[in-house]
Backbone as JSON, one array per atom type, in Angstrom:
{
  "sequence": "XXXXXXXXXXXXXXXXXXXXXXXXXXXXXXXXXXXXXXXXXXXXXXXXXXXXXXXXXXXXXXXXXXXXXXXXXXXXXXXXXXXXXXXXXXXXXXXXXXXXXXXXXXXXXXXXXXXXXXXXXXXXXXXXXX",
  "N": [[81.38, 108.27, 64.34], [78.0, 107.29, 63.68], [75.24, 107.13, 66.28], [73.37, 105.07, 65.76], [74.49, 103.05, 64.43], [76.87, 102.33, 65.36], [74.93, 100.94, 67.7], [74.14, 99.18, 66.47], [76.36, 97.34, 65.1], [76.99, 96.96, 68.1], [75.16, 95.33, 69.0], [75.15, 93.49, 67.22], [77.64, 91.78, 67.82], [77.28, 91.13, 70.63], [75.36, 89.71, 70.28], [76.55, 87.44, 69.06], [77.54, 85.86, 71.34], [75.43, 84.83, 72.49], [74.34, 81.78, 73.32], [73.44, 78.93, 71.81], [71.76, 76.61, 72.11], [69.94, 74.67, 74.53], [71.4, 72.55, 76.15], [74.68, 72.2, 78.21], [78.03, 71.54, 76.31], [80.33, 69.26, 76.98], [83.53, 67.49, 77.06], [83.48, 64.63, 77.38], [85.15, 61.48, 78.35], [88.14, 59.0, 79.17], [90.71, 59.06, 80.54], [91.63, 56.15, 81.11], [90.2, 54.56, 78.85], [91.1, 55.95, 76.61], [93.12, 56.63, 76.82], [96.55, 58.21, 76.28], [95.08, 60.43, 74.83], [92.85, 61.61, 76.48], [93.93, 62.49, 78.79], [96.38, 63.76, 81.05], [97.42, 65.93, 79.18], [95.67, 66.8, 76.91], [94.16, 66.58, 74.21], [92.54, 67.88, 71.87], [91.62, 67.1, 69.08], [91.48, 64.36, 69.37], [89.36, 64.22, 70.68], [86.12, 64.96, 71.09], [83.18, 66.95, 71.48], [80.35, 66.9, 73.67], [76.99, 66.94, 73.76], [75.45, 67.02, 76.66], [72.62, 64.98, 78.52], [69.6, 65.03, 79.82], [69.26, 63.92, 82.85], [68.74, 61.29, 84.61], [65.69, 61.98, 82.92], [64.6, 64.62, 83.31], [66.38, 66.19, 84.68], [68.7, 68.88, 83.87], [72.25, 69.02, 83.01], [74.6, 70.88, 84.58], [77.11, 71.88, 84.52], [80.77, 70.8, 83.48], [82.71, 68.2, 84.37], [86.08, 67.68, 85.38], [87.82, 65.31, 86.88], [90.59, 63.84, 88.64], [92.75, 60.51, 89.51], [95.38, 58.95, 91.34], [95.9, 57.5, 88.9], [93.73, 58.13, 86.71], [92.67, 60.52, 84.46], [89.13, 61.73, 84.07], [86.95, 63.5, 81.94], [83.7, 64.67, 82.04], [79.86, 65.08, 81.87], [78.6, 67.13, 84.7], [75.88, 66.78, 86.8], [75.49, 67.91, 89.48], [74.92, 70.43, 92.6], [75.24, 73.6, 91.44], [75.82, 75.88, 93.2], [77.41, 74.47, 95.34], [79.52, 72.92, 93.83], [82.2, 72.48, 93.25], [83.02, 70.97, 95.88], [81.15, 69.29, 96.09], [81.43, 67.73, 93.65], [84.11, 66.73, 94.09], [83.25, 64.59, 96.47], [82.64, 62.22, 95.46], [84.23, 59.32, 95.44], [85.72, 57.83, 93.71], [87.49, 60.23, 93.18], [90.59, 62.3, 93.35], [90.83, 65.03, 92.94], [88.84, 67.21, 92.02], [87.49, 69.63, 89.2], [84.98, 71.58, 88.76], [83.2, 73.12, 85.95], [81.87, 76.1, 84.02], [80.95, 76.22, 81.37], [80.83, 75.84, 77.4], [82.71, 72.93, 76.79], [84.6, 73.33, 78.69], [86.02, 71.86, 80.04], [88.43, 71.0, 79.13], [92.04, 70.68, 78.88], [93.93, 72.74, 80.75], [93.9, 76.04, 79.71], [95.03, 79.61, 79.12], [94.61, 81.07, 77.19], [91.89, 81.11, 75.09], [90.89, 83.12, 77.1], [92.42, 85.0, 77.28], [92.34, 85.84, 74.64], [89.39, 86.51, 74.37], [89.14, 88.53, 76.39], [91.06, 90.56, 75.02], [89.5, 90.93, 72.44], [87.23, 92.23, 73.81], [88.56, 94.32, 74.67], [89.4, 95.88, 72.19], [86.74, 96.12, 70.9], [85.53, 98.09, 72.6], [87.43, 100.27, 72.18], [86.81, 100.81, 69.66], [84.45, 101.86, 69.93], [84.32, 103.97, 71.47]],
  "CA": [[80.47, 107.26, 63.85], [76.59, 107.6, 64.12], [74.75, 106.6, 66.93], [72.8, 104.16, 64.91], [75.32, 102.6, 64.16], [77.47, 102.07, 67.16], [74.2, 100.26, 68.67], [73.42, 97.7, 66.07], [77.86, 97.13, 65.89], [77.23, 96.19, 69.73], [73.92, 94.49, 69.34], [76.17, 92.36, 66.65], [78.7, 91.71, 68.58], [76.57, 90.48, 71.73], [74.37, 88.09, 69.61], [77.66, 86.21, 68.69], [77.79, 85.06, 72.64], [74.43, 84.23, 72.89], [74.32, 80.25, 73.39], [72.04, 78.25, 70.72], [70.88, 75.84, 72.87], [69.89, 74.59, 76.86], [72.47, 71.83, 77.37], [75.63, 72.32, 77.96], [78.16, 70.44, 75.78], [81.57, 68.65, 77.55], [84.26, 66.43, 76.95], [83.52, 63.03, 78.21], [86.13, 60.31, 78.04], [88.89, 58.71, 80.68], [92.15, 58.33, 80.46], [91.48, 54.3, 81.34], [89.59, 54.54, 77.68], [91.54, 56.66, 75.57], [94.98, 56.86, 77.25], [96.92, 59.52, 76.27], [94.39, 61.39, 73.86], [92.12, 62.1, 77.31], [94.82, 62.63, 80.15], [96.62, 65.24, 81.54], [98.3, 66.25, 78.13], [94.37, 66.35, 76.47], [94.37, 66.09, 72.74], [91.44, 67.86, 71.43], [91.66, 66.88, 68.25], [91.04, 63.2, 69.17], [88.05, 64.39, 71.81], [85.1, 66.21, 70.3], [82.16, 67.58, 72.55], [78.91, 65.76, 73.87], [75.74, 67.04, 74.37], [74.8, 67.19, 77.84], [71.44, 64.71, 78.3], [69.23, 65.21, 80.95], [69.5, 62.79, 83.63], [66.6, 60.68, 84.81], [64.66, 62.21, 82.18], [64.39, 65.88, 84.05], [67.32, 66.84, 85.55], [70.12, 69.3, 83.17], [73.46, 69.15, 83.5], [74.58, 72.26, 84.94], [78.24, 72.18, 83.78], [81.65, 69.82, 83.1], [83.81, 68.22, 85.87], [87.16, 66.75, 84.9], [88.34, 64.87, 88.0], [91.78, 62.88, 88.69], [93.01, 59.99, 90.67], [96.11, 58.5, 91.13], [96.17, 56.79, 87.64], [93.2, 58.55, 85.61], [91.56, 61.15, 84.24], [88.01, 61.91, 83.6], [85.83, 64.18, 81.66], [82.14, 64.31, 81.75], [78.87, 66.49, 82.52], [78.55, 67.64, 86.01], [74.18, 66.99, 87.68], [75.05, 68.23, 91.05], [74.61, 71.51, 92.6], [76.22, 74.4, 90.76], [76.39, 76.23, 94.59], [78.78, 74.21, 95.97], [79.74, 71.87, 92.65], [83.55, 71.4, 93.62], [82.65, 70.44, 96.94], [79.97, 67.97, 95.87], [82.03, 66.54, 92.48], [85.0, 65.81, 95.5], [82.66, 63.72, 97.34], [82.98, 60.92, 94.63], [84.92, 58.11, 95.78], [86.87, 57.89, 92.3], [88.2, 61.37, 92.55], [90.95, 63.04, 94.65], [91.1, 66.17, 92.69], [87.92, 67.44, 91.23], [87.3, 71.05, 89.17], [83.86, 71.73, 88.05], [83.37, 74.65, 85.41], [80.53, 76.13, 83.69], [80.72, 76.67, 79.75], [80.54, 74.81, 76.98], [83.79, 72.45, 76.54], [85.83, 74.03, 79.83], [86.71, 70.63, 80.66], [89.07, 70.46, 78.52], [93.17, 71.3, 79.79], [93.64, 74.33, 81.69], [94.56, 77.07, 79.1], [94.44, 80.76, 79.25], [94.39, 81.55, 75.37], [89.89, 82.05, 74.51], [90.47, 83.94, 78.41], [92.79, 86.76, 76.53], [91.58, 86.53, 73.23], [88.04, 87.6, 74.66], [89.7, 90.48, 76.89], [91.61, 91.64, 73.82], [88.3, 91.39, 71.92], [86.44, 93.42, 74.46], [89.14, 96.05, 74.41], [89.32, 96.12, 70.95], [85.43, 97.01, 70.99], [85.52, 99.03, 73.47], [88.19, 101.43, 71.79], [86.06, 101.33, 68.62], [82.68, 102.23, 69.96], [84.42, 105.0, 72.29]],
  "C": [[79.07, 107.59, 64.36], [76.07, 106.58, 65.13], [74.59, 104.71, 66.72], [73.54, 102.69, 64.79], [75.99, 101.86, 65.06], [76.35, 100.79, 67.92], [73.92, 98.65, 67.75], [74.99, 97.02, 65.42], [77.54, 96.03, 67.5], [76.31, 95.17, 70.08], [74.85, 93.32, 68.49], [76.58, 91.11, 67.12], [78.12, 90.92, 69.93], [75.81, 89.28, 71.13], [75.27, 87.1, 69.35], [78.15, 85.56, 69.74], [76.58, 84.7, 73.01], [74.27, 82.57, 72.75], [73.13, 79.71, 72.47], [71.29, 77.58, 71.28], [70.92, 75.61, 74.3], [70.76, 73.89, 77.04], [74.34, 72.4, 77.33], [76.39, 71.22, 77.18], [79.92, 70.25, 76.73], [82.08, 67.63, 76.77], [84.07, 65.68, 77.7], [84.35, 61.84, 77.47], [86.55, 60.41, 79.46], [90.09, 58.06, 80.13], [92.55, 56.53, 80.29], [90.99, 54.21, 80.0], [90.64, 54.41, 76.65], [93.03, 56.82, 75.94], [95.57, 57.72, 77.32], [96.07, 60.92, 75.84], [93.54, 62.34, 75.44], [92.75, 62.63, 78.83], [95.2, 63.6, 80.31], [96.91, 65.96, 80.44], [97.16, 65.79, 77.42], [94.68, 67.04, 75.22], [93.03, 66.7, 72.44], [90.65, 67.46, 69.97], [91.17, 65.39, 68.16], [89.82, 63.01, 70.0], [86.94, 65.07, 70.92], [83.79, 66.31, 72.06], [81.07, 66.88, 72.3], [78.05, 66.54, 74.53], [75.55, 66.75, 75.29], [73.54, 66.08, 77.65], [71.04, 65.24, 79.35], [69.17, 64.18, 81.62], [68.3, 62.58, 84.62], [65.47, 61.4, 84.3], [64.26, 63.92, 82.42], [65.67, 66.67, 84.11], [68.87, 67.18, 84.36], [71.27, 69.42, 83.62], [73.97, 70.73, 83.57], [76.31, 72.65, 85.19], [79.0, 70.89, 83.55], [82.42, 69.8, 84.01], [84.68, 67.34, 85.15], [88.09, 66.25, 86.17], [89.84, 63.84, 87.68], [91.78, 62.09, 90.09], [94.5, 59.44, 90.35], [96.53, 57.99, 89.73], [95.15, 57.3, 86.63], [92.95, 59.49, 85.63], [90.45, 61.36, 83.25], [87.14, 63.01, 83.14], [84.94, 63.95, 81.56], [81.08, 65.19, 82.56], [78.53, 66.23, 83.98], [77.04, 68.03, 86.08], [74.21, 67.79, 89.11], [74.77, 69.84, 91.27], [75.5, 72.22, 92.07], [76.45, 75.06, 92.46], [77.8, 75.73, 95.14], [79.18, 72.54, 94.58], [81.4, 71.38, 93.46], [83.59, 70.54, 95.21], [81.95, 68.82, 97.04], [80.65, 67.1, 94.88], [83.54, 65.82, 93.07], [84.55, 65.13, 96.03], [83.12, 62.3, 96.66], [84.51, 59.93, 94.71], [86.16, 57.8, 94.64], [88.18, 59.29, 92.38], [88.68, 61.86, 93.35], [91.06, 64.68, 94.05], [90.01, 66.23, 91.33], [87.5, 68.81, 90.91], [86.28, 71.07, 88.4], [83.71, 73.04, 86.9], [81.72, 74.65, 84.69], [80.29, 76.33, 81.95], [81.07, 75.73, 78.78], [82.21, 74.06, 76.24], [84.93, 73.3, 77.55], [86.43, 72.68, 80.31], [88.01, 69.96, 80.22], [90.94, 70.37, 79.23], [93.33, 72.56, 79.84], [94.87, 74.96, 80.08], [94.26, 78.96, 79.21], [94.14, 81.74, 77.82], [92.83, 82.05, 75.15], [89.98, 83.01, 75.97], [91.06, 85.13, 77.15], [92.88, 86.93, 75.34], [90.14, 87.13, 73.43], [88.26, 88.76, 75.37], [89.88, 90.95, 75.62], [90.39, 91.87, 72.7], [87.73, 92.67, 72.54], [86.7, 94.72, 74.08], [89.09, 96.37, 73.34], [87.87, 96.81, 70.4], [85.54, 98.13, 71.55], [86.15, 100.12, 72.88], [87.31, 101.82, 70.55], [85.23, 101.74, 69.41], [83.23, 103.6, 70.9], [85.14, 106.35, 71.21]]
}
């Protein structure tokens, strides 16, 4: 395959992970709300994704924390420090088990499916362009 080629392939291919906009977007709901649709066994189909605002007018949300307690759980955008985020979104009095993440809709239930469909993408590039 020609150079040429190969580069504007990869330039492609990279522009289709470039993010459109600054906020991040999360699932926000709570189990206490929504019941089953938002709980451990999360329903995305009855959740959709929320724009991030900025908080007190300045301040971006700088990812999605989905915390649990005894009886709920919660999605919703994560202000504190990204440094030590699970540290800081544990502090909260509501929550004994809190996991912060950073991309847009990670809040959702733990799956590993978009993890190894983007490996097997990669490789899949990777073998073409080599």
């Amino acid at each position: 395959m020609f150079p040429s080629v190969k580069i504007i392939l990869t330039v492609a291919i990279l522009a289709t992970f470039v993010c459109s906009g600054y906020s991040i977007k999360c699932y926000y709901c709570s189990s206490a709300v929504y019941n089953n649709s938002c709980g451990i066994h999360f329903l995305k189909a009855n959740n959709s994704l929320y724009n991030c605002p900025n908080a007190n007018g300045n301040r971006p949300a700088v990812g999605c924390s989905k915390y649990m307690n005894s009886t709920t759980v919660t999605r919703e955008c994560f202000y504190g420090n990204r440094r030590n985020a699970t540290a800081e979104c544990n502090k909260s009095p509501y929550a004994s088990n809190c996991t912060v993440c950073f991309t847009d809709g990670c809040n959702s239930s733990s799956s590993l499916l978009p993890m190894v469909g983007g490996i097997l993408l990669m490789l899949g590039v990777a073998r073409f362009l080599a």
